[in-house]
C-alpha positions as a Python dict, from the first residue, in 0.01 Angstrom:
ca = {
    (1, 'X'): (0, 0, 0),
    (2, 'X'): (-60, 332, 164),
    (3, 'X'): (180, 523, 356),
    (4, 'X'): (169, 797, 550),
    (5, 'X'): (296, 1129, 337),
    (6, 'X'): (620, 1261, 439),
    (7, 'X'): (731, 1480, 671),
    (8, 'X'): (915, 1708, 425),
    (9, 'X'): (590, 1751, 297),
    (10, 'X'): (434, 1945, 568),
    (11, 'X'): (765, 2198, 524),
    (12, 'X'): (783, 2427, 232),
    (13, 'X'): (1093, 2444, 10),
    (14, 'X'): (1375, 2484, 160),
    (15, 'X'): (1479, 2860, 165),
    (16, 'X'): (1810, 2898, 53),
    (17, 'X'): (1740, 2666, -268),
    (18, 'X'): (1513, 2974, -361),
    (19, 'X'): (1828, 3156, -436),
    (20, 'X'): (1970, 2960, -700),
    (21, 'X'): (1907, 3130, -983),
    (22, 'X'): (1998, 3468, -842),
    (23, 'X'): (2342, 3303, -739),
    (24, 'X'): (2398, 3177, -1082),
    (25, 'X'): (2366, 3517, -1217),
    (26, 'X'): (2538, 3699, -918),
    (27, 'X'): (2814, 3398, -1011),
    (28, 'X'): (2840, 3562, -1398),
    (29, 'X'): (2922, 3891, -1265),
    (30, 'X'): (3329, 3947, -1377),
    (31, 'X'): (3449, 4023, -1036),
    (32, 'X'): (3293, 3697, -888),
    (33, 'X'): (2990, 3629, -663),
    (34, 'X'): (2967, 3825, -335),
    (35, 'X'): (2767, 3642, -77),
    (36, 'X'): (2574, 3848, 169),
    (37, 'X'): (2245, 3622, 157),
    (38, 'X'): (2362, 3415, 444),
    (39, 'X'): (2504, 3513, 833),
    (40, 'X'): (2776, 3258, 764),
    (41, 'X'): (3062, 3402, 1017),
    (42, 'X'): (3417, 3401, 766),
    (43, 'X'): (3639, 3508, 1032),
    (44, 'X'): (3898, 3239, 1191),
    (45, 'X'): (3821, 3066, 1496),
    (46, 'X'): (3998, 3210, 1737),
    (47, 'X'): (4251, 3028, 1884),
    (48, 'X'): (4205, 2993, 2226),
    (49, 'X'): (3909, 2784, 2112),
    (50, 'X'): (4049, 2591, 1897),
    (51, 'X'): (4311, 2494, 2145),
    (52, 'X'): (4042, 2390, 2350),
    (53, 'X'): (3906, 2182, 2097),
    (54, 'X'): (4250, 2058, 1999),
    (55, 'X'): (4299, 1917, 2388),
    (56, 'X'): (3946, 1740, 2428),
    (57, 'X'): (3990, 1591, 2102),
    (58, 'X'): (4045, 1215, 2232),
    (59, 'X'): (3694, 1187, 2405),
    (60, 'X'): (3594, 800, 2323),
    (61, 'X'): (3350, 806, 2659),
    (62, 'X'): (2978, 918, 2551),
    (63, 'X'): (2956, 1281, 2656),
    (64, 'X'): (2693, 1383, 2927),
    (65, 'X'): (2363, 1540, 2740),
    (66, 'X'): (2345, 1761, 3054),
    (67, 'X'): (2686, 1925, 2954),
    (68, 'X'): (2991, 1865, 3147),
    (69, 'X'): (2979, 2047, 3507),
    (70, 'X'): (3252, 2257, 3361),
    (71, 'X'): (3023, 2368, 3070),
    (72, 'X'): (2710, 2379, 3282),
    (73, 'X'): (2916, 2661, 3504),
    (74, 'X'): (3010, 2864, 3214),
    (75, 'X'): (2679, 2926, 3089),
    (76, 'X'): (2541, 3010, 3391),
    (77, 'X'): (2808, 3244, 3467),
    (78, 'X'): (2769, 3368, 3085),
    (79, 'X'): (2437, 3462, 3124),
    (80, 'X'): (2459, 3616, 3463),
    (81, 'X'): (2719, 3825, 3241),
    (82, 'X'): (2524, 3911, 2990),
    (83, 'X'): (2156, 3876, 3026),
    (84, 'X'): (2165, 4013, 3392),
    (85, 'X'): (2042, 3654, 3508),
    (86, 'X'): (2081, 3532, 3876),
    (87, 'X'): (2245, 3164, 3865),
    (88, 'X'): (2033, 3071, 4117),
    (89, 'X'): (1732, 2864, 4006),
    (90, 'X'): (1828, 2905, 3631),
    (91, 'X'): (1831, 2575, 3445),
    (92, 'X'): (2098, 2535, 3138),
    (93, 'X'): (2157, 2265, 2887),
    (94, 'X'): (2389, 2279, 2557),
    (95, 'X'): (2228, 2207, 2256),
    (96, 'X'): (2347, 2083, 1899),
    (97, 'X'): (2327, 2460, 1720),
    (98, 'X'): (2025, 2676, 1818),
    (99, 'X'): (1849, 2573, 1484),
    (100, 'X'): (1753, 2227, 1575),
    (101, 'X'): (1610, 2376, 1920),
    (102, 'X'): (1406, 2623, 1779),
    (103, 'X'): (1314, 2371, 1471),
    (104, 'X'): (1212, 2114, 1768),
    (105, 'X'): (1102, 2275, 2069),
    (106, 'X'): (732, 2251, 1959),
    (107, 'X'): (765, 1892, 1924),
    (108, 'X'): (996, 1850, 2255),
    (109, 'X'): (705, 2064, 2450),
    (110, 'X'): (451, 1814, 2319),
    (111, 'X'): (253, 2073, 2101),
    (112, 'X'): (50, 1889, 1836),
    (113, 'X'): (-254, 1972, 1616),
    (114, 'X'): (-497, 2217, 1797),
    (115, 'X'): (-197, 2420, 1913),
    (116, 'X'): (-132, 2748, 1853),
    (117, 'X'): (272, 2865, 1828),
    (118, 'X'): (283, 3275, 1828),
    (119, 'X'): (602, 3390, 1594),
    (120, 'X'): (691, 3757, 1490),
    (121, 'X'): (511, 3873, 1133),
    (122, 'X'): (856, 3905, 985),
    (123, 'X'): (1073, 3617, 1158),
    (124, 'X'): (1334, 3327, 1083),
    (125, 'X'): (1176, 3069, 911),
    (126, 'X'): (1275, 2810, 1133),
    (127, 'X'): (995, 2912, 1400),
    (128, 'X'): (701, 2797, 1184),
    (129, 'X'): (877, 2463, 1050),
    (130, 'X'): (959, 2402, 1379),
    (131, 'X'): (550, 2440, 1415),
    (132, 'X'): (463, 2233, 1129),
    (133, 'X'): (673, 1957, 1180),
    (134, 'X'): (457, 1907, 1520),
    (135, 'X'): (168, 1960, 1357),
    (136, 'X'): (65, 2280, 1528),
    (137, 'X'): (-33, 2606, 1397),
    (138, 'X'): (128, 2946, 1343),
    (139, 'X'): (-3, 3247, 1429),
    (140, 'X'): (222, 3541, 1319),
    (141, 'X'): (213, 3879, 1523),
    (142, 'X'): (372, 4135, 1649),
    (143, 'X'): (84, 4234, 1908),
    (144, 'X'): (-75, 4020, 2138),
    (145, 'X'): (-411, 4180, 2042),
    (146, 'X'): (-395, 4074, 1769),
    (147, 'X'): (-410, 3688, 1829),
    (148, 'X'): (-726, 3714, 1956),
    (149, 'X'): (-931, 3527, 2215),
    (150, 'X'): (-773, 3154, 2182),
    (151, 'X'): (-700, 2956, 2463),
    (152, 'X'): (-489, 2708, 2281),
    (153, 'X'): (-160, 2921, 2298),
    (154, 'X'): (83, 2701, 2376),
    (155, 'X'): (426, 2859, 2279),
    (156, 'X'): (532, 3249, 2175),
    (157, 'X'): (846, 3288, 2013),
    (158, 'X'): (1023, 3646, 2049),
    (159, 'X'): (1350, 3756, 1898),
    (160, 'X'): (1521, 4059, 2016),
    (161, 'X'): (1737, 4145, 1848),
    (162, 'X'): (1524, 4025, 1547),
    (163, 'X'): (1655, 3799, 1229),
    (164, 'X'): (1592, 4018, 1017),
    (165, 'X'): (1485, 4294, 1076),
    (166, 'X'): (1745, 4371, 1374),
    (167, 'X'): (1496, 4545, 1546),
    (168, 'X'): (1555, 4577, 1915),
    (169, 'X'): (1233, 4502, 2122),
    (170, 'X'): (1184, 4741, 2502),
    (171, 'X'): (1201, 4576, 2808),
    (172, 'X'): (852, 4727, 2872),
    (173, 'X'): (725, 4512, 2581),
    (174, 'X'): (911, 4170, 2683),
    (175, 'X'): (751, 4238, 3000),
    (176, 'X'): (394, 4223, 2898),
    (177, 'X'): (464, 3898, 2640),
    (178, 'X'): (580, 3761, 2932),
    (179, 'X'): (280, 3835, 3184),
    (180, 'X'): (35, 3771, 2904),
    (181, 'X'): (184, 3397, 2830),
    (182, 'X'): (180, 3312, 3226),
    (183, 'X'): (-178, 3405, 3265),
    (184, 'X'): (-254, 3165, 2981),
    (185, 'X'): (-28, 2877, 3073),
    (186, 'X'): (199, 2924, 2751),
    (187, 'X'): (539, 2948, 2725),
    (188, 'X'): (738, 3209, 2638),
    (189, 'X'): (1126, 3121, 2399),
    (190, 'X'): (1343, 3396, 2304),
    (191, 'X'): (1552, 3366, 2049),
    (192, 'X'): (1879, 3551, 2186),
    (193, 'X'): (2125, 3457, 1961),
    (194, 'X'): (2219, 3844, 1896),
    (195, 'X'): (2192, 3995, 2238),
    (196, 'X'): (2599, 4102, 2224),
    (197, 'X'): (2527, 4309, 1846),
    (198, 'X'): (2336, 4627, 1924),
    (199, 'X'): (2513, 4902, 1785),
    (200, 'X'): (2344, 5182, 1934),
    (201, 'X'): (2250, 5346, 2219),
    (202, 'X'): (1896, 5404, 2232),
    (203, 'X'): (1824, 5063, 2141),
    (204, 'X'): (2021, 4840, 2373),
    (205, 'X'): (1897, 4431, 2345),
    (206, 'X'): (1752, 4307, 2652),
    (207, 'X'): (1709, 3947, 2739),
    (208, 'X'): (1375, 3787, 2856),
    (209, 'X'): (1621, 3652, 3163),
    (210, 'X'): (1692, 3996, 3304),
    (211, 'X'): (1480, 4085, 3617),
    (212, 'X'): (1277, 4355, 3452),
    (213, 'X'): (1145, 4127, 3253),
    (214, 'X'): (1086, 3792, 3407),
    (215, 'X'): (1049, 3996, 3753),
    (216, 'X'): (1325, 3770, 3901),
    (217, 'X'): (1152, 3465, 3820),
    (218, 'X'): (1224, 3216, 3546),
    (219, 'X'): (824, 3046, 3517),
    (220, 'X'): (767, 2964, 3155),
    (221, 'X'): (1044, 3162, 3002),
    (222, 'X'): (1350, 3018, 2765),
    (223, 'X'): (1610, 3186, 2584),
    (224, 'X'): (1788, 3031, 2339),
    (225, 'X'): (2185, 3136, 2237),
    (226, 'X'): (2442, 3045, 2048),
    (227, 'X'): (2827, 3082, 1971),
    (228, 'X'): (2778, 3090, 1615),
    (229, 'X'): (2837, 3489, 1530),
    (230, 'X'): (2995, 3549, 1879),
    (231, 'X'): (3304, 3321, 1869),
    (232, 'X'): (3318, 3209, 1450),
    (233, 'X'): (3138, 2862, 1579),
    (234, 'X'): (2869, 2799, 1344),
    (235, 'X'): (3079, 2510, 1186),
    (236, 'X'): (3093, 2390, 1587),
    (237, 'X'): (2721, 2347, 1604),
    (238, 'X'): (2726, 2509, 1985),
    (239, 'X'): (2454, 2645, 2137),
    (240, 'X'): (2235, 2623, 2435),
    (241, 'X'): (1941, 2705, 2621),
    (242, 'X'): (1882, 2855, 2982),
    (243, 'X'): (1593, 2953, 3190),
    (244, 'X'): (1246, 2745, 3339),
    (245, 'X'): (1476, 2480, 3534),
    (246, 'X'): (1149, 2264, 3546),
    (247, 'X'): (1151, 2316, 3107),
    (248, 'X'): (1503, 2259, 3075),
    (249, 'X'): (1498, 1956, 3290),
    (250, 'X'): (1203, 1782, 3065),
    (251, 'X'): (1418, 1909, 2758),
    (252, 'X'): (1689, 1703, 2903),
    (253, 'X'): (1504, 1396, 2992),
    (254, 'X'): (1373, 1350, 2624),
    (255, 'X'): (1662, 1482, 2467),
    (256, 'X'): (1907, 1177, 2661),
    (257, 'X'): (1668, 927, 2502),
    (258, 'X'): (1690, 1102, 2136),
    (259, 'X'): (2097, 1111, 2199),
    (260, 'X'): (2085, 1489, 2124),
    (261, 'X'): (2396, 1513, 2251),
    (262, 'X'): (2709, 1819, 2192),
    (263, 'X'): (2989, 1658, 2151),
    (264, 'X'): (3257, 1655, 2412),
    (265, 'X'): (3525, 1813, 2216),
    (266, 'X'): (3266, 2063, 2104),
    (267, 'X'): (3167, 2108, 2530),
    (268, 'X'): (3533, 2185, 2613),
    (269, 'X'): (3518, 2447, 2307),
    (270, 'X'): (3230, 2619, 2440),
    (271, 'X'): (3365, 2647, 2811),
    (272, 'X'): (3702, 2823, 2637),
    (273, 'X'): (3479, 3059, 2455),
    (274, 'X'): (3212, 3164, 2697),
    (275, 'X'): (3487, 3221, 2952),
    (276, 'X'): (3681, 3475, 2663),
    (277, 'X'): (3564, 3835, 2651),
    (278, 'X'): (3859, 3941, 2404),
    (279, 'X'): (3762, 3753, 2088),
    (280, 'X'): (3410, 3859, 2122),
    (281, 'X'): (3516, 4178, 2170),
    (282, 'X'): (3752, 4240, 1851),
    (283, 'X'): (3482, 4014, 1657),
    (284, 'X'): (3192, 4252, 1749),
    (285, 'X'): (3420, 4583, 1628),
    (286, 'X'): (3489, 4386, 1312),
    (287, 'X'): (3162, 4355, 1225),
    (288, 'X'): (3054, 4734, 1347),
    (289, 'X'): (3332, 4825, 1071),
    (290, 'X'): (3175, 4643, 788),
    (291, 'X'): (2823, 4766, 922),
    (292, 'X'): (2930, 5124, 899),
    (293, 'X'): (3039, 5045, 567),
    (294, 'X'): (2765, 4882, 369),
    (295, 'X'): (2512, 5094, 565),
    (296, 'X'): (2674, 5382, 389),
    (297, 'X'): (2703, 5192, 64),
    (298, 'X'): (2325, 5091, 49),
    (299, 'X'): (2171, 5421, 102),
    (300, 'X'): (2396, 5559, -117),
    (301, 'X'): (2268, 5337, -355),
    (302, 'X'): (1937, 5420, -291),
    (303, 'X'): (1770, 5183, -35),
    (304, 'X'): (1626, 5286, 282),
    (305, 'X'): (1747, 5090, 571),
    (306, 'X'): (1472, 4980, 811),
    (307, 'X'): (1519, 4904, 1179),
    (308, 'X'): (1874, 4697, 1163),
    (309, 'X'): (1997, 4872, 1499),
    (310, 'X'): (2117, 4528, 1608),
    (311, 'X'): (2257, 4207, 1492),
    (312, 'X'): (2414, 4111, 1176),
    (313, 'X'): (2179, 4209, 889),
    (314, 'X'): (2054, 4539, 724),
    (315, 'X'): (1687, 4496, 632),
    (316, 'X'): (1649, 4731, 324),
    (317, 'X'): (1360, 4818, 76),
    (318, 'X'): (1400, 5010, -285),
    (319, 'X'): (995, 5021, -291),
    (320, 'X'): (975, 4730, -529),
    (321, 'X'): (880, 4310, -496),
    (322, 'X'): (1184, 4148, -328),
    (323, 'X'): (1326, 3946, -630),
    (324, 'X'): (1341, 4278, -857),
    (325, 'X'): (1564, 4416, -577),
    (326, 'X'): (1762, 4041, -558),
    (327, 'X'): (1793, 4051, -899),
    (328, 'X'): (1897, 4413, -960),
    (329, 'X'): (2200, 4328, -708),
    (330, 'X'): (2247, 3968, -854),
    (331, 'X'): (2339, 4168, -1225),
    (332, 'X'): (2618, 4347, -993),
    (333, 'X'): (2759, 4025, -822),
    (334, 'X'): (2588, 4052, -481),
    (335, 'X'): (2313, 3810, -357),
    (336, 'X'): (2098, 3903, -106),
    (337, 'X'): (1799, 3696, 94),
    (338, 'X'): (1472, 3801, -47),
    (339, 'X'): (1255, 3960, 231),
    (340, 'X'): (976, 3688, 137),
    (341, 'X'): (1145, 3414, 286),
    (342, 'X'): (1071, 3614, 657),
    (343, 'X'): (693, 3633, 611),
    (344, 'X'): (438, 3820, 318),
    (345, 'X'): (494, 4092, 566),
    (346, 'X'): (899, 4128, 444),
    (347, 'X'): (777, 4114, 33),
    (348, 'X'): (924, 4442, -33),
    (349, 'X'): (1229, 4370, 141),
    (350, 'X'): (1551, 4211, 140),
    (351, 'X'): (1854, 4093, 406),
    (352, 'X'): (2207, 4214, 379),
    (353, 'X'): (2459, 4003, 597),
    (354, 'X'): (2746, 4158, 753),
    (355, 'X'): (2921, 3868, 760),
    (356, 'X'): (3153, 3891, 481),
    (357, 'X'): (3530, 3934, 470),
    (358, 'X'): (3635, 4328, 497),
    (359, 'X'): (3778, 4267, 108),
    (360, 'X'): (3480, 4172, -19),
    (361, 'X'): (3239, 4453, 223),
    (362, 'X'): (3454, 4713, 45),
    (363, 'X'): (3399, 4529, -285),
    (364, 'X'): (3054, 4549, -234),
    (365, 'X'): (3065, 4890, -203),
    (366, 'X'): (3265, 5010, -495),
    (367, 'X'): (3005, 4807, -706),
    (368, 'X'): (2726, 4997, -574),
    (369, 'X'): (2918, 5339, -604),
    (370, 'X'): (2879, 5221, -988),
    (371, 'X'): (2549, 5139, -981),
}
C-alpha cells in the first residue's frame, strides 16, 4: 500500500531539538543552566489579567471565532494606539498565538506549489515552514531586486522589529515593499509582534498600518501581533491580526470551519490587557534593564553586537561558525540559539534572549566577567 509521505516531512527538524546537546552541557555547568536560547517571557502575569481570566473562567457557550465585540473594540483601539491606524475600515480577528498564523497563512491564502512566499535572509523560521507546509516556495531577501522578475509572488513577509536580528526597518523602506507587492497583486504580512521594544531613538519601529506606509489605505497589507512579550501571555496563546478587512474576513470564514477559535476566557484576558498601559509599561523597563546589562556583559566578553536596537534579542558574532560560539557559552552554563537556525545568512551568529529573570541576567554576567 502506498501512502502519501508525511507532512513533517516537508519541514526540517524541529529547531529547538538542535540544542540538545549544548543544553546538556550548559546543564553540567556547577551553577546550573542559564537559558537565554528562547524569548520565553519569566515574569508573572500581571494581575489585572489574570483577574480577567479568573472572571470569564465559566464560559461553557462556544466562543465567537470573530472575537467577542468587546475584544474586537480593543484591538482596534490598540492599534489606533500604537501603530497610528485609523479604526475605520481596519479588519481584526484574534488568533490562537501568532505562530500558528504565520505557520498557516500561506495555506489560509490558498498559496500552493508554483508560489513564491518572500521572507527576510535572516528571519524566524516559522515563515518558510509556514511555506512548505503549503507547498510553496521561499525566496529569502532583504531587497526586492533581488527576487527578480517572477510574477508568481504571492505573499512577502516583513518583520520590523526583526527576530533576530532586532533590526528596525524605515518607514521609507515599508513603503516601497508595500507599493511593490500592490503592483503585483501580492500581499504584504508584517510580523509586529515587537513594535512596543525599540530602545532607541534613531531607530523607532514603525508598523506597516501607519499612514506613511500603507498611505491610509489597508489593500493587501496584514500585521500580525501578539501579547506574548507585552503582557507575560505566551502561556495564553493570544494574538491577533488586523488590517485588509476583505483578508481578514476570508481568514475568518475558513478559520470558523477549522474551529480556530481563542478561547473565551483567553478573549476576556486579552481585552484586560490591551486596555492596560501600566504593565506594559514596567514590563518594557524591565527588560531595557536586563538589555543594558548583558549588552555590556557580551562585549565585554568579546562579541560584537549587531543591529539588536529593538525587541528582545542581541544578535552577536565572535567571528567564528555558530556552534563554536554555542558551545564556548554552553562550557560556562549559558545556551544560546545558534544563528543557523535564522538562515545560512546568520552562520556566524548567535541569539541572546532578554527574557530571563534579573538573578539569572546578572548571573550571566559575572560568568562572562570570568571568561
Amino acid at each position: 500500500m502506498n501512502r502519501p509521505a508525511p507532512v513533517s516531512s516537508r519541514l526540517p527538524e524541529f529547531t529547538w531539538d538542535t540544542l540538545e546537546a549544548a543544553a546538556t552541557l550548559a546543564a553540567a555547568h556547577p551553577d546550573g543552566l542559564i537559558n537565554l536560547s528562547m524569548g520565553t517571557p519569566v515574569d508573572p502575569v500581571p494581575p489585572v489579567i489574570r483577574q480577567a481570566l479568573a472572571d470569564a473562567a465559566d464560559a461553557p457557550g462556544y466562543p465567537l471565532t470573530a472575537g467577542s465585540p468587546a475584544l474586537r473594540d480593543a484591538i482596534a483601539a490598540w492599534v489606533a494606539r500604537s501603530c497610528g491606524a485609523g479604526v475605520d475600515g481596519l479588519g481584526v480577528l484574534p488568533t490562537i498565538g501568532s505562530k500558528e498564523l504565520v505557520a498557516w497563512l500561506p495555506t489560509l491564502l490558498g498559496l500552493g506549489p508554483g508560489d513564491v512566499v518572500v521572507v527576510p535572509s535572516i528571519a524566524y523560521p516559522t515563515y518558510s515552514d509556514g511555506v512548505r507546509l503549503a507547498g510553496a516556495t521561499t525566496v529569502r531577501a532583504d531587497s526586492l531586486t533581488a527576487v527578480g522578475p517572477t510574477s508568481r509572488v504571492r505573499l512577502v513577509w516583513i518583520n520590523s522589529p526583526g527576530n533576530p536580528t532586532g533590526r528596525v526597518l524605515p518607514a521609507a523602506h515599508l513603503r516601497k515593499v508595500v507599493d511593490w507587492a500592490r503592483e503585483r497583486g501580492a500581499v504584504v504580512a508584517s510580523d509586529e509582534c515587537y513594535l512596543p521594544l525599540g530602545w532607541t531613538a534613531d531607530a523607532e519601529p514603525v508598523s506597516v498600518l501607519s499612514p506613511e506606509v500603507c498611505g491610509g489605505s489597508y489593500d493587501s497589507v496584514l500585521a500580525v501581533h501578539s501579547l506574548s512579550k507585552r503582557s507575560n501571555l505566551a502561556g495564553y496563546r493570544a494574538g491577533f491580526v488586523a488590517g485588509d478587512p476583505a483578508l481578514v474576513a476570508e481568514l475568518l470564514k475558513i478559520r470558523k470551519h477549522a474551529g480556530m477559535i481563542v478561547p473565551a476566557p483567553v478573549q476576556a484576558a486579552m481585552v484586560a490587557a490591551l486596555s492596560d498601559q501600566a504593565h506594559a509599561d514596567e514590563q518594557r523597563e524591565r527588560y531595557r534593564a536586563r538589555r543594558e546589562t548583558l549588552l555590556a556583559a557580551f562585549t565585554g566578553a568579546g562579541f560584537t553586537v549587531e543591529h539588536s536596537e529593538a525587541g528582545l534579542y542581541l544578535w552577536m558574532t565572535r567571528g567564528e561558525d555558530c556552534w563554536a560560539t554555542v558551545d564556548w557559552l554552553a562550557r560556562r552554563g549559558i545556551l544560546v540559539a545558534a544563528g543557523a537556525f535564522y538562515g545560512p545568512g546568520g552562520a556566524q551568529h548567535v541569539r541572546a534572549a532578554l527574557t530571563e529573570s534579573d538573578a539569572h541576567v546578572a548571573a550571566v554576567a559575572a560568568r562572562l566577567a570570568q571568561a
